[in-house]
N, C-alpha and C positions, 0 to 999 in steps of 0.2 A: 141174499140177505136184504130184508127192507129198514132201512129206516126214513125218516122224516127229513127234511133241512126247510131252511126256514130261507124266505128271499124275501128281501124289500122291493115294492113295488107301489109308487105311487102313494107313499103315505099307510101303506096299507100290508099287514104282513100275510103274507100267503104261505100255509104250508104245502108243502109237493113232495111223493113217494120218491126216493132214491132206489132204483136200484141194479146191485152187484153184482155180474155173473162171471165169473170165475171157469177157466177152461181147466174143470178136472182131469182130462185127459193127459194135459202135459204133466200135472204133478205126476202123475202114476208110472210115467214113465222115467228108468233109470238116467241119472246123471250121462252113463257113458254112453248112452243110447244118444243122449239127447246132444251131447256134445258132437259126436256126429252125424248128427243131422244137420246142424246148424252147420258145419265146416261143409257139409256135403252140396246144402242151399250156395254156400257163400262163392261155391267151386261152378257151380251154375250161373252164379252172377258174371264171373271171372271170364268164364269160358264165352259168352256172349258181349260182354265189353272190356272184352282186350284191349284194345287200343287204349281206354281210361285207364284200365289195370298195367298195363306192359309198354305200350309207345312213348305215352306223354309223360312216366316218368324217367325213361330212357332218354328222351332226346333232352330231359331237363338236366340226365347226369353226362351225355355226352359232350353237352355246348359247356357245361361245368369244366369240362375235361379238356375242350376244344378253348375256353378262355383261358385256364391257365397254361395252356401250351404257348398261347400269344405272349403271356406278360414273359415267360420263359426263355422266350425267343427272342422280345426285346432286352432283356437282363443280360442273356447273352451276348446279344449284337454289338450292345453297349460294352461289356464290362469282360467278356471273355469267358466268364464262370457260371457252371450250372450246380446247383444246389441239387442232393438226390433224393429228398424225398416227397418235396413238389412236383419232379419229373415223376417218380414212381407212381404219387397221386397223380399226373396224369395222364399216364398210361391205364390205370388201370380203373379210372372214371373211363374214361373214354373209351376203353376195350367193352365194359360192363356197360354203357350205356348204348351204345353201336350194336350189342347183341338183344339188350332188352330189345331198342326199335326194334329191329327187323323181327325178333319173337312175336311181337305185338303184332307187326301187321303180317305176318304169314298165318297167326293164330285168327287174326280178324279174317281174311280172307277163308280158312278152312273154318270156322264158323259161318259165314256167309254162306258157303257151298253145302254146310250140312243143312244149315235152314234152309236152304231151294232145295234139296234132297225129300226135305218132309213135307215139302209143300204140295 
């Protein structure tokens, strides 16, 4: 599609061709087609930076999991009493984030391995 647009420049107006190219290819292809593909790309992203995808948000839920074990432990020391659904919460930050880590990096390592494979 061409059309015109107009730019100021210097006092001076200049027209210039605009123009729009459009990838018909993606229109023609179907929604459920194209939905995975994009999940399929997004699972290649994944699989090559684990650690971004799987480490760094583990070890964000395990130290989550690992502080409030600390404030728990002083509550207790102090006072005797433990609350159970703070405990629950964190247990099961800290189980969930202790499994992402180590997913993360056993996943980075066998990507690692499979890139020196192709090399």
């Amino acid at each position: 599609m061409n059309s015109s647009g107009i730019y100021w420049s210097g006092g001076y107006v200049t027209f210039k061709n605009i123009i729009q190219f459009y990838n018909v290819n993606d229109l023609t292809i179907s929604p459920f087609k194209r939905n995975l593909t994009i999940r399929f790309n997004n699972y290649l992203k994944m699989e090559f930076n684990s650690l971004y995808w799987f480490t760094l948000p583990g070890f964000v839920l395990c130290s989550g999991g690992l502080y409030i074990g600390l404030g728990l432990l002083r509550t207790f020391y102090l006072d005797g009493s433990l609350a159970f659904k703070p405990t629950v919460l964190m247990v099961i930050l800290t189980v969930i984030g202790a499994g992402m880590t180590f997913t993360g990096i056993l996943l980075h390592s066998i990507s690692g391995l499979l890139q020196h494979l192709r090399e």
